[in-house]
Gaussian input, Z-matrix of N, CA and C with variables (Angstrom, degrees):
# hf/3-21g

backbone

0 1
 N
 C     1     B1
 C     2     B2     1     A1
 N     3     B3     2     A2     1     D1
 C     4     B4     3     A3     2     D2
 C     5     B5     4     A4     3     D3
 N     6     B6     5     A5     4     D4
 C     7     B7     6     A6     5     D5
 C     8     B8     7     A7     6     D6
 N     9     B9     8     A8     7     D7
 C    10    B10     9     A9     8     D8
 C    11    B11    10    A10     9     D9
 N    12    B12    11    A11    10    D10
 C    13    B13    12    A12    11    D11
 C    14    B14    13    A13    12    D12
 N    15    B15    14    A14    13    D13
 C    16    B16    15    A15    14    D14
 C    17    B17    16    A16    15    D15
 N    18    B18    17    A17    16    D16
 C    19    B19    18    A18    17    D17
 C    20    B20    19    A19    18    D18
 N    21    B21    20    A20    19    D19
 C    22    B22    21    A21    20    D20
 C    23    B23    22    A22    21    D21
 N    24    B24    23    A23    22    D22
 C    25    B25    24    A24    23    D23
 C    26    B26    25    A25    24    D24
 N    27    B27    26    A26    25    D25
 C    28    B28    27    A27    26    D26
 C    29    B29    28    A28    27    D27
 N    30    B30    29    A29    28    D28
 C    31    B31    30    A30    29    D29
 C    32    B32    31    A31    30    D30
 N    33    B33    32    A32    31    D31
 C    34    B34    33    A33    32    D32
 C    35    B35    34    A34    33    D33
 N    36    B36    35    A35    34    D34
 C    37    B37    36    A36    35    D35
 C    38    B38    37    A37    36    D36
 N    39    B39    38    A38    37    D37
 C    40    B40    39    A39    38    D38
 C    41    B41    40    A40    39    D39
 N    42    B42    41    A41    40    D40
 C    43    B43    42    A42    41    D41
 C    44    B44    43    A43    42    D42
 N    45    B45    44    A44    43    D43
 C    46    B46    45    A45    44    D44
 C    47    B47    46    A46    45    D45
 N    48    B48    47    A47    46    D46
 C    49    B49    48    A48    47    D47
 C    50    B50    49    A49    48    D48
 N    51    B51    50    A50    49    D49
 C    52    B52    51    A51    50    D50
 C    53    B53    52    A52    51    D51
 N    54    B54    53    A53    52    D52
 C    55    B55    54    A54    53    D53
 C    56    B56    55    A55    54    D54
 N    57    B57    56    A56    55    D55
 C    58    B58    57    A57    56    D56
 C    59    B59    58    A58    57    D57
 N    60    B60    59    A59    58    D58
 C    61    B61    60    A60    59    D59
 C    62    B62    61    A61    60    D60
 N    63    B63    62    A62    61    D61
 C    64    B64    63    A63    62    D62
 C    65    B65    64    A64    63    D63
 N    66    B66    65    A65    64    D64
 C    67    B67    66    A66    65    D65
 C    68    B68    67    A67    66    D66
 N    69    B69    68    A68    67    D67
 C    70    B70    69    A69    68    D68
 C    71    B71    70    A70    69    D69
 N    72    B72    71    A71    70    D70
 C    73    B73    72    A72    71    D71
 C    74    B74    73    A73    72    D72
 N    75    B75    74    A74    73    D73
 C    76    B76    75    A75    74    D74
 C    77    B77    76    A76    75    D75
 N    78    B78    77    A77    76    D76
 C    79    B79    78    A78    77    D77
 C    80    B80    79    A79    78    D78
 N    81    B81    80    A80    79    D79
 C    82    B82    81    A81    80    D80
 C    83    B83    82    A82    81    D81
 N    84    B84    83    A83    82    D82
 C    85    B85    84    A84    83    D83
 C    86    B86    85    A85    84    D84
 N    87    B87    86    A86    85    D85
 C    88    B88    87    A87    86    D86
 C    89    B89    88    A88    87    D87
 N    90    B90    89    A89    88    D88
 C    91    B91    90    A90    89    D89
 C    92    B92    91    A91    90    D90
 N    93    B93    92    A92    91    D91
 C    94    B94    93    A93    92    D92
 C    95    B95    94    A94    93    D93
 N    96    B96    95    A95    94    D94
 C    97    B97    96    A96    95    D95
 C    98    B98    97    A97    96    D96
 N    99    B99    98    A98    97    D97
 C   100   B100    99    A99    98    D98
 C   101   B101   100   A100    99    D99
 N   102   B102   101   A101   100   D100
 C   103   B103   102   A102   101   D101
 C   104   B104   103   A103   102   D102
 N   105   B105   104   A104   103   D103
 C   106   B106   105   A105   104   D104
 C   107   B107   106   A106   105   D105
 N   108   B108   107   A107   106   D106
 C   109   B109   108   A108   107   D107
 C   110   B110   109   A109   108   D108
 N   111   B111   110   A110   109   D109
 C   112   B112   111   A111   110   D110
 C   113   B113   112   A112   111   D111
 N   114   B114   113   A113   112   D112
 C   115   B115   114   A114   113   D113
 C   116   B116   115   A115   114   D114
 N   117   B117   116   A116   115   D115
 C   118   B118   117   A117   116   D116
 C   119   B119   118   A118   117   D117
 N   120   B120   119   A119   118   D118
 C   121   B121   120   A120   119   D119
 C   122   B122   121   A121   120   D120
 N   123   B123   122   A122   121   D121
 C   124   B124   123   A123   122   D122
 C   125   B125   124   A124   123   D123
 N   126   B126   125   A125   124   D124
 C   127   B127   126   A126   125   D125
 C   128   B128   127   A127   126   D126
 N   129   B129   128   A128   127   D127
 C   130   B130   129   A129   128   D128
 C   131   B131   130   A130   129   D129
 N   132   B132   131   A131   130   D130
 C   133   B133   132   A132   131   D131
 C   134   B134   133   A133   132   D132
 N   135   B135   134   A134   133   D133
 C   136   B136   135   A135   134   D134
 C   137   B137   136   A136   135   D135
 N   138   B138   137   A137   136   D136
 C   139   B139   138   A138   137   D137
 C   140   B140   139   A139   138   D138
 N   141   B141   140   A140   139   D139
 C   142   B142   141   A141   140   D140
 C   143   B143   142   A142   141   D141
 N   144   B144   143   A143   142   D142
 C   145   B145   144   A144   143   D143
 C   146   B146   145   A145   144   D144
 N   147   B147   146   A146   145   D145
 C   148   B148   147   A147   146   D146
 C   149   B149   148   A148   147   D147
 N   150   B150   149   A149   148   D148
 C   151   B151   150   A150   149   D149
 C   152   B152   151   A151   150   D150
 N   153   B153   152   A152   151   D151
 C   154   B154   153   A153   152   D152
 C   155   B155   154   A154   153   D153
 N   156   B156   155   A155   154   D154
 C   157   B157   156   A156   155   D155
 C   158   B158   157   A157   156   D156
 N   159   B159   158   A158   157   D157
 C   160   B160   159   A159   158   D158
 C   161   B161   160   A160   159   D159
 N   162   B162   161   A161   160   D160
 C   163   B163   162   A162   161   D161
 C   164   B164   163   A163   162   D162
 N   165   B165   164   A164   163   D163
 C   166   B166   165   A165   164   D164
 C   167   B167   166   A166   165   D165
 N   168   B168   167   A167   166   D166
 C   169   B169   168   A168   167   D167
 C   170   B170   169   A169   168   D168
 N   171   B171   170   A170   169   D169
 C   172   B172   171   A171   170   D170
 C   173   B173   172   A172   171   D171
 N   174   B174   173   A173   172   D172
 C   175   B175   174   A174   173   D173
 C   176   B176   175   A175   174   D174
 N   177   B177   176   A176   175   D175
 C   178   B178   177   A177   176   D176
 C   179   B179   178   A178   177   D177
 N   180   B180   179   A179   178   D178
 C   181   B181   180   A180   179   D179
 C   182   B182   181   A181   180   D180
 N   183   B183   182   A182   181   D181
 C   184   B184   183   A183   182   D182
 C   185   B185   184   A184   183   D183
 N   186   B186   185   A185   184   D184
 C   187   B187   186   A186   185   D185
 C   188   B188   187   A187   186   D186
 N   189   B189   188   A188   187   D187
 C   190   B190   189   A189   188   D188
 C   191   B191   190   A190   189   D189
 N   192   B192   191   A191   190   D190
 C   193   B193   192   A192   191   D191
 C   194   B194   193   A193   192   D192
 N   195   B195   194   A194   193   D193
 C   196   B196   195   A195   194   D194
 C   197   B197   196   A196   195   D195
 N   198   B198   197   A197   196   D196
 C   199   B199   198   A198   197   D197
 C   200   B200   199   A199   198   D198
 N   201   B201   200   A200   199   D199
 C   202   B202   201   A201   200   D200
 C   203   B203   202   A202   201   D201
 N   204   B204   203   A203   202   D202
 C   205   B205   204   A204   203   D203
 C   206   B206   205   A205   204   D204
 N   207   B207   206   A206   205   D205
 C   208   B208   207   A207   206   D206
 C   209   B209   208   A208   207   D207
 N   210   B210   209   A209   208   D208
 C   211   B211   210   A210   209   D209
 C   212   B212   211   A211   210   D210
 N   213   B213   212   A212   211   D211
 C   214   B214   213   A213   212   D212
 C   215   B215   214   A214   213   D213
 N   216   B216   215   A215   214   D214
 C   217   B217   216   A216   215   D215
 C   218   B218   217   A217   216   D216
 N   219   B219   218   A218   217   D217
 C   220   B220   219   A219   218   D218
 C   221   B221   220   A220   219   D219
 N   222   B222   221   A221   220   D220
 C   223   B223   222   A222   221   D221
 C   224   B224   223   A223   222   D222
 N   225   B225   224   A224   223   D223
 C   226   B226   225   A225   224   D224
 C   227   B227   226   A226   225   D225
 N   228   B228   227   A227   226   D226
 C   229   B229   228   A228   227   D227
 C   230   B230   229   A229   228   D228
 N   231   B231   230   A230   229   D229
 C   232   B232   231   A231   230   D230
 C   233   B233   232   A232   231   D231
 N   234   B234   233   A233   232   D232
 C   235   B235   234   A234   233   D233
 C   236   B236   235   A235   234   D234
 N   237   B237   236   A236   235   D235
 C   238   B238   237   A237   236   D236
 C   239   B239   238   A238   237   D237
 N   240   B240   239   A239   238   D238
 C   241   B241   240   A240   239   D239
 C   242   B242   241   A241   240   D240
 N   243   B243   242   A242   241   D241
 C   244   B244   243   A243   242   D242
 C   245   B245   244   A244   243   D243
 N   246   B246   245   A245   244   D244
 C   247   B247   246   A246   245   D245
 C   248   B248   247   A247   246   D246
 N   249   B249   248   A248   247   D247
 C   250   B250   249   A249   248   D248
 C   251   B251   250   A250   249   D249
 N   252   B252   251   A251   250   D250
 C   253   B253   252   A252   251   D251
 C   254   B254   253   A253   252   D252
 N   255   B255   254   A254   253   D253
 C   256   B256   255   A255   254   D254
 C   257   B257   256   A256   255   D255
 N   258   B258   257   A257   256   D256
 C   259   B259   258   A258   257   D257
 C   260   B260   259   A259   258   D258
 N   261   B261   260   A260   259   D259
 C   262   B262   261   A261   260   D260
 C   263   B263   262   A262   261   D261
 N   264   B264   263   A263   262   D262
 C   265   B265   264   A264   263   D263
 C   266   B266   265   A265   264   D264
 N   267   B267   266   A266   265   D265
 C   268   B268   267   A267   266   D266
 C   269   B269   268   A268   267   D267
 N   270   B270   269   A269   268   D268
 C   271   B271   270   A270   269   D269
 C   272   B272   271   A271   270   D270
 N   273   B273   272   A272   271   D271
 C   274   B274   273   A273   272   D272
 C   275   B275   274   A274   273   D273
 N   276   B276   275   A275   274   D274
 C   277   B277   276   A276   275   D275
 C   278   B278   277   A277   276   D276
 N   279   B279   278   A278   277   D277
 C   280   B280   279   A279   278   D278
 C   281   B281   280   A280   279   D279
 N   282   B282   281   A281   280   D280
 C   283   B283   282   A282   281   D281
 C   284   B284   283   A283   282   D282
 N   285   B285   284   A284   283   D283
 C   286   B286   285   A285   284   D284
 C   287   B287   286   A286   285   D285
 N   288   B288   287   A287   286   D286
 C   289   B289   288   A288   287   D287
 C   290   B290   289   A289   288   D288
 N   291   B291   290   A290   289   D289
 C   292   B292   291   A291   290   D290
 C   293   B293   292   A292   291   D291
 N   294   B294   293   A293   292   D292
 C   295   B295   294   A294   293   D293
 C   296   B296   295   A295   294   D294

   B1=1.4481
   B2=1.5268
   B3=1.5695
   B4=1.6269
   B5=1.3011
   B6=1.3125
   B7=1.4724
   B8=1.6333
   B9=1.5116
   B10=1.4467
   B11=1.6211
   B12=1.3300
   B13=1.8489
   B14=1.5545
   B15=1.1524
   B16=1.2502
   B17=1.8250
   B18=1.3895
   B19=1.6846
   B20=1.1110
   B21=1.5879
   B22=1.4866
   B23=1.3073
   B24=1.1757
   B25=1.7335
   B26=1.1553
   B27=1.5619
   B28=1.6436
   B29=1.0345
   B30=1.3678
   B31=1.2482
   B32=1.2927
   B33=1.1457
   B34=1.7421
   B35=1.3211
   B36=1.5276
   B37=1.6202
   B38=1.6284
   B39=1.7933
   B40=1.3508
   B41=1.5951
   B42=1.1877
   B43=1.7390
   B44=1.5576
   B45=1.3504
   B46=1.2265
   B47=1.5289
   B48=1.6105
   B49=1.0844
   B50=1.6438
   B51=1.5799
   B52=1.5383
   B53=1.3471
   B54=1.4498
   B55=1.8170
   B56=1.5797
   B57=1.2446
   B58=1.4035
   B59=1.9260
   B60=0.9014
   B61=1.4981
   B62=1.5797
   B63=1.3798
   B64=1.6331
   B65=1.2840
   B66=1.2474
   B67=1.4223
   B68=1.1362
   B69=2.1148
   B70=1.4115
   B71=1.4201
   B72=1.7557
   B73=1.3782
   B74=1.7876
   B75=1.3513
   B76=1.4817
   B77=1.6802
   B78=1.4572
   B79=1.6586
   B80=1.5182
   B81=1.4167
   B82=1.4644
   B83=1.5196
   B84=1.6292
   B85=1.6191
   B86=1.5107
   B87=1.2077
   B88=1.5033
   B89=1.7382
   B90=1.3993
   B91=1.9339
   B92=1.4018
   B93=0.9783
   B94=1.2839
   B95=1.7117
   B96=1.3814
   B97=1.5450
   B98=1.1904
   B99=1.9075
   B100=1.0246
   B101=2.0597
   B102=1.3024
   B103=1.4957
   B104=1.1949
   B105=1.6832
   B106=1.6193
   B107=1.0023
   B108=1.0101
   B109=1.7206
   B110=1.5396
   B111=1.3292
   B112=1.5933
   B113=1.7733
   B114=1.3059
   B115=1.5231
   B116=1.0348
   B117=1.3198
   B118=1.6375
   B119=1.0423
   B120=1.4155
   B121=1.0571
   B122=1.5625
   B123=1.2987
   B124=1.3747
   B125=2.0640
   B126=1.4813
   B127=1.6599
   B128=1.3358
   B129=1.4477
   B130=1.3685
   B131=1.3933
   B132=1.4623
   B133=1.3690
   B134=1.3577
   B135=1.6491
   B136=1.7768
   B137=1.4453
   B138=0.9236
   B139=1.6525
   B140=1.3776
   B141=1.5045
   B142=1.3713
   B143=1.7351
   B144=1.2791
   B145=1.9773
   B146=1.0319
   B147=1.4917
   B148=1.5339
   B149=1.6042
   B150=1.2649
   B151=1.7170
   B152=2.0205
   B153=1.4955
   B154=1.4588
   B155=1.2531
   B156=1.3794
   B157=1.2844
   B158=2.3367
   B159=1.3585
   B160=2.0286
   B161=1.5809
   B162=1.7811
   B163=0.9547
   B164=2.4218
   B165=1.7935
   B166=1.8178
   B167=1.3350
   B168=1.2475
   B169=1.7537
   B170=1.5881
   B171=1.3032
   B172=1.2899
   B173=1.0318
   B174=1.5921
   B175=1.1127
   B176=1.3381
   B177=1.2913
   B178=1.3668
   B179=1.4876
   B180=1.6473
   B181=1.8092
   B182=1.1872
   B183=1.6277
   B184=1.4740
   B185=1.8854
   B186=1.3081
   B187=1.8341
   B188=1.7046
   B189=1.5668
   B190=1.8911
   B191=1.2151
   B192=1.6867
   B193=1.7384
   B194=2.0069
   B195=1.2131
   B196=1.5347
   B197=1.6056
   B198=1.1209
   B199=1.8419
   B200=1.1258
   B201=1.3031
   B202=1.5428
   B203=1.9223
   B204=1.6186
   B205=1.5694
   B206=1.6999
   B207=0.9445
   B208=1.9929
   B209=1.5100
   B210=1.0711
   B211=1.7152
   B212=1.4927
   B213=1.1287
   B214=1.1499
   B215=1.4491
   B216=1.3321
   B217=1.5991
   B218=1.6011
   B219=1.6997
   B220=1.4759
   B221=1.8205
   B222=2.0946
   B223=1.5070
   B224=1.6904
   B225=1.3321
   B226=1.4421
   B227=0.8953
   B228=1.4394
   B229=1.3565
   B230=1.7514
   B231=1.7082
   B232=1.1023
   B233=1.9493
   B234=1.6277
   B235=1.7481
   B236=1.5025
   B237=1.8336
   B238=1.0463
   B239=1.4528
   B240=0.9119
   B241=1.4629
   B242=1.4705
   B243=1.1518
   B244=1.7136
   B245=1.2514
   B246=1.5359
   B247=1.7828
   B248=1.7349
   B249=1.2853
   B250=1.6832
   B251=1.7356
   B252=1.1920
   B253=1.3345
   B254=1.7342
   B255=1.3812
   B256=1.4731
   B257=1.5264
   B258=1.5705
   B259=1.0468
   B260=1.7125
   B261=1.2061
   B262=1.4708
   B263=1.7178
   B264=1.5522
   B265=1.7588
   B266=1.6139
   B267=0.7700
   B268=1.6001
   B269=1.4996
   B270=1.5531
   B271=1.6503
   B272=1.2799
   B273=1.1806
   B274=1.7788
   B275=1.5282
   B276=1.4748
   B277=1.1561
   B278=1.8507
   B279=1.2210
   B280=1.6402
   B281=1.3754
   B282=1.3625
   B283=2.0215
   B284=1.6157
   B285=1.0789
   B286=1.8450
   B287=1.6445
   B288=0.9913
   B289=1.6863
   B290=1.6549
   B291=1.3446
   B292=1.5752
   B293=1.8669
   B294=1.6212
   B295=1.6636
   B296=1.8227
   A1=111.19
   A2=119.77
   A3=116.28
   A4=114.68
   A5=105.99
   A6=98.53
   A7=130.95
   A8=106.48
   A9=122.37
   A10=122.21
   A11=100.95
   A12=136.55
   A13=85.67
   A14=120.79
   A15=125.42
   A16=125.23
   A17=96.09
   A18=117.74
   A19=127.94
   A20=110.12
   A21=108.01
   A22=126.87
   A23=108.06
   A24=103.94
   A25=110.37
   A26=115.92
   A27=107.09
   A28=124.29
   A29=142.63
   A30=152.46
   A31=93.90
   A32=100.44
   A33=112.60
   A34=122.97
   A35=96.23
   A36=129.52
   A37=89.85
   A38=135.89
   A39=110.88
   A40=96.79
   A41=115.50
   A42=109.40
   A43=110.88
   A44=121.50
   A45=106.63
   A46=93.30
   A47=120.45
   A48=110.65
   A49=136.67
   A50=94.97
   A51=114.12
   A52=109.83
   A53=109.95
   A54=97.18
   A55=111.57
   A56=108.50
   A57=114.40
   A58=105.18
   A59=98.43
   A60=120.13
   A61=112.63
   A62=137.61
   A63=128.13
   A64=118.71
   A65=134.24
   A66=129.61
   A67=139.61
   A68=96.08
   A69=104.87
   A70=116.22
   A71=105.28
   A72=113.03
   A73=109.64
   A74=91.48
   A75=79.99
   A76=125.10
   A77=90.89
   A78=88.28
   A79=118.53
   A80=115.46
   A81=143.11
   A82=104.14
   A83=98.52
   A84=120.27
   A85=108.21
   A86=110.84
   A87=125.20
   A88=106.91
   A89=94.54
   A90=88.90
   A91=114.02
   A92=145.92
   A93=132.70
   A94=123.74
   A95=119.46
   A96=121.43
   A97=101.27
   A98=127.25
   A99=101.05
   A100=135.03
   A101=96.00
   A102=89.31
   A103=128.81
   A104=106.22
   A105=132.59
   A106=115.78
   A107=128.88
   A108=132.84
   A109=107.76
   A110=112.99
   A111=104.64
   A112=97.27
   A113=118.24
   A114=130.01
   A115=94.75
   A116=154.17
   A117=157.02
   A118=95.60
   A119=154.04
   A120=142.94
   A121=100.51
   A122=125.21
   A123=121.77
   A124=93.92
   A125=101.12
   A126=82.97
   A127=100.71
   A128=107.89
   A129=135.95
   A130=118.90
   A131=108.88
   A132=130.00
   A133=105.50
   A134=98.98
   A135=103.54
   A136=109.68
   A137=145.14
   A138=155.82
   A139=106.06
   A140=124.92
   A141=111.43
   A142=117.50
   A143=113.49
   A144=110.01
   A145=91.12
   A146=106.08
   A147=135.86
   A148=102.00
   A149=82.80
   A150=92.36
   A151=125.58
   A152=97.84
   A153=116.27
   A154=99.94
   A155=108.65
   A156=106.78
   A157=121.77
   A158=72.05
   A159=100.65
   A160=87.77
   A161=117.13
   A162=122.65
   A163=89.96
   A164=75.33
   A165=68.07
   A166=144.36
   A167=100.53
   A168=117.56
   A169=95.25
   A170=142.36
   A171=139.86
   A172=126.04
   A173=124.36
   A174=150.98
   A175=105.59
   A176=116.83
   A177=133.80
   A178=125.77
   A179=102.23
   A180=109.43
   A181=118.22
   A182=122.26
   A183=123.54
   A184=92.56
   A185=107.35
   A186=124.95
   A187=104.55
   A188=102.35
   A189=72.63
   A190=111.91
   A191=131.92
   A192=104.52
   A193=95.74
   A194=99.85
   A195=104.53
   A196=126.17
   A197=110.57
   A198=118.97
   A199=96.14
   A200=132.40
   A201=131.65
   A202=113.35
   A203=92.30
   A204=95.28
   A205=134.24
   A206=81.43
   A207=113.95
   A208=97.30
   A209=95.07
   A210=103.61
   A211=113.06
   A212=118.59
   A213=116.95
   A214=163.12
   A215=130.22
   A216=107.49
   A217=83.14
   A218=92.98
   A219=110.17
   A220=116.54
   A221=96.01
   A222=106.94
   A223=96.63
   A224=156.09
   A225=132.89
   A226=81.57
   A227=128.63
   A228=114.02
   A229=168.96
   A230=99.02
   A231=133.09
   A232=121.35
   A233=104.99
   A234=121.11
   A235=87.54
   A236=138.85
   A237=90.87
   A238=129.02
   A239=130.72
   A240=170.22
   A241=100.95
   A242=126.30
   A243=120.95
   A244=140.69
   A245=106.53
   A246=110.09
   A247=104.44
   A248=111.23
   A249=104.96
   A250=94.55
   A251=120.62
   A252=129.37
   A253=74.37
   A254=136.96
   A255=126.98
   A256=113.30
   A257=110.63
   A258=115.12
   A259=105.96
   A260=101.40
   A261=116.06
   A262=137.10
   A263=87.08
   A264=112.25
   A265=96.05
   A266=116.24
   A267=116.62
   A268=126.17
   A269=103.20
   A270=105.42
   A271=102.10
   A272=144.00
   A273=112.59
   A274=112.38
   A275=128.71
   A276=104.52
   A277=131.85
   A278=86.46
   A279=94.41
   A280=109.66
   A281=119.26
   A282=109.73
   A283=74.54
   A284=122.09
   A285=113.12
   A286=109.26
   A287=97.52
   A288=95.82
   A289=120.03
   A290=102.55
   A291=122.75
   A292=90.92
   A293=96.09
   A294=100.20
   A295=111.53
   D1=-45.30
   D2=172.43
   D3=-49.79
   D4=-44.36
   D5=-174.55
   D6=-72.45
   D7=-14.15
   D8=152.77
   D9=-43.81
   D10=-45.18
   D11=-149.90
   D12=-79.88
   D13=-59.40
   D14=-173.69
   D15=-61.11
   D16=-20.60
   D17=160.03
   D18=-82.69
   D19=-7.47
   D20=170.56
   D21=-52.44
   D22=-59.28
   D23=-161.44
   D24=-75.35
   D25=-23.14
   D26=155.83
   D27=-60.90
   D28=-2.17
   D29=-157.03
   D30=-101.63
   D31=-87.01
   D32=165.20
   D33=13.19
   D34=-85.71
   D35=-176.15
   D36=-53.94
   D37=-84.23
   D38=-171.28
   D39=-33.21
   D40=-89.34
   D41=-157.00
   D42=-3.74
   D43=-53.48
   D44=-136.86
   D45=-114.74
   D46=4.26
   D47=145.00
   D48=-66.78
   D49=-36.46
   D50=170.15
   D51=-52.23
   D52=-38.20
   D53=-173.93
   D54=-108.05
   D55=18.24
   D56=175.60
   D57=-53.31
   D58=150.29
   D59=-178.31
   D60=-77.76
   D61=118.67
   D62=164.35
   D63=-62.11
   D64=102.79
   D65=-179.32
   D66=-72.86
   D67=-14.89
   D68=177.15
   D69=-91.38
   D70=-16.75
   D71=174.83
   D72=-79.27
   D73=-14.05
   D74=169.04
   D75=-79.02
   D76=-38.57
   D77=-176.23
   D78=-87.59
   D79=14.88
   D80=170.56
   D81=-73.34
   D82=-47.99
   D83=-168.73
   D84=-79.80
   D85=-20.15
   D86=-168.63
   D87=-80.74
   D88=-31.91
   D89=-178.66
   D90=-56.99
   D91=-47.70
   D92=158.45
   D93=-41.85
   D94=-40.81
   D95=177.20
   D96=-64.04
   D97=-35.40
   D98=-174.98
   D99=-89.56
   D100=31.15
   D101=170.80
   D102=-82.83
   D103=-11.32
   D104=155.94
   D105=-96.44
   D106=-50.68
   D107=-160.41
   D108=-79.32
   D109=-31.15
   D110=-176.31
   D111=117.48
   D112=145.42
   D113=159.73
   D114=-53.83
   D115=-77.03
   D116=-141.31
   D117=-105.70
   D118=9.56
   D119=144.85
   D120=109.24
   D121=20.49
   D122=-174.06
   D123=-118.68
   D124=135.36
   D125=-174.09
   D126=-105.14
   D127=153.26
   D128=173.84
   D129=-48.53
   D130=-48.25
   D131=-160.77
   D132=-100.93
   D133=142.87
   D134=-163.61
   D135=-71.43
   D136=165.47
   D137=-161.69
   D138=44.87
   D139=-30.55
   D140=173.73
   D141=-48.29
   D142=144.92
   D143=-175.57
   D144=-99.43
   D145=161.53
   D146=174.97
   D147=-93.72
   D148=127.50
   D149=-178.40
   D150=-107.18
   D151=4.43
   D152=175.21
   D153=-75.44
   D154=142.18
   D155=164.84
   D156=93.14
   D157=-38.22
   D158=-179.70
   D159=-47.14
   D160=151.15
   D161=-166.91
   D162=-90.39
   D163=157.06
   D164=169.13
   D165=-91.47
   D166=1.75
   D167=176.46
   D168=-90.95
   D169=-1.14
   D170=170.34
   D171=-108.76
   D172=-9.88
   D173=-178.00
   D174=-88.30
   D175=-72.68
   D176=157.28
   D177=-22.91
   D178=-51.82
   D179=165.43
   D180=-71.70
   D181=-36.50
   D182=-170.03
   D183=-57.88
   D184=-89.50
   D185=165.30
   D186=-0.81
   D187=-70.15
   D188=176.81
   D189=-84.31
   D190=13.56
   D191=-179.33
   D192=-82.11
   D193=-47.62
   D194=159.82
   D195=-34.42
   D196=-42.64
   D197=171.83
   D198=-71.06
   D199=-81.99
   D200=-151.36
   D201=-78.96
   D202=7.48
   D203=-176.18
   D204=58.18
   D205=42.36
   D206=170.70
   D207=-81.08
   D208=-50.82
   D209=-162.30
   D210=-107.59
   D211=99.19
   D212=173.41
   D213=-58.90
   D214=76.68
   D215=-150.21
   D216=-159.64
   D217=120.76
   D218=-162.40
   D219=-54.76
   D220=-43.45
   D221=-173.29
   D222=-74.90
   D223=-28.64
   D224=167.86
   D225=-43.48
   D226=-99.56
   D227=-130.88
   D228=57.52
   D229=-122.07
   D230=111.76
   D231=6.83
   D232=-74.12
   D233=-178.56
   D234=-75.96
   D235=-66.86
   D236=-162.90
   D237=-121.69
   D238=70.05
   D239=86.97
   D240=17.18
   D241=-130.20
   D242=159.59
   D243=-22.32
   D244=-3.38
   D245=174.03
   D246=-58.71
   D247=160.50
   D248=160.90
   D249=-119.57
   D250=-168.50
   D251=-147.10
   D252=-96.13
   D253=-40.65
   D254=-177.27
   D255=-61.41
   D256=-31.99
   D257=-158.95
   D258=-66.46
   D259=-51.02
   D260=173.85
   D261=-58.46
   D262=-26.23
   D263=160.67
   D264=-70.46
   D265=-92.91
   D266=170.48
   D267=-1.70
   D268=-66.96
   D269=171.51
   D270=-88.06
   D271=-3.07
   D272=152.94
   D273=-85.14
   D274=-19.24
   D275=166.20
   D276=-72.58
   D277=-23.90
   D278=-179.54
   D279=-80.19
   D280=1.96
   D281=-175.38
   D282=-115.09
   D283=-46.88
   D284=-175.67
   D285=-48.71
   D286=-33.22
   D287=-175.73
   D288=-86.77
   D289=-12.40
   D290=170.49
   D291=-46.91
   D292=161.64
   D293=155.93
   D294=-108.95

């Protein structure tokens, strides 16, 4: 059993490389968010939020309450519609990593 114990945190680390987030596919994915949201993730337009910087476990929840329609807001929509569950890991890590 120790010697299992001792494979953990290597374990770990793959894990969480495997589910690491693409950041460039995110901000690939992001050119479209940004005709509201802002190039850097800061939006132009008044009441629209700035999404640079936003943490990614909140980003991530907002995106699917919007997919699965928790969250309401007619113009998403439309954008996320075609996200996949990577896609959205992706663009919250790349606006999370914004400053």
């Amino acid at each position: 059993m120790q010697r299992w114990l001792g494979a953990l945190p290597l374990l770990m680390l793959l894990w969480g490389q495997a589910l690491a987030a693409d950041i460039e596919a995110g901000k690939a994915k992001a050119v479209v968010c940004s005709a509201c949201h802002g190039v850097e993730g800061k939006a132009l337009i008044p009441g629209y939020p700035h999404l640079a910087g936003q943490n990614h476990a909140y980003l991530v929840k907002q995106l699917k309450a919007f997919k699965e329609g928790s969250r309401k807001e007619p113009l998403m929509l439309p954008f996320m519609a075609p996200l996949t569950e990577a896609d959205m890991e992706n663009l919250a890590a790349y606006y999370a990593g914004l400053k």
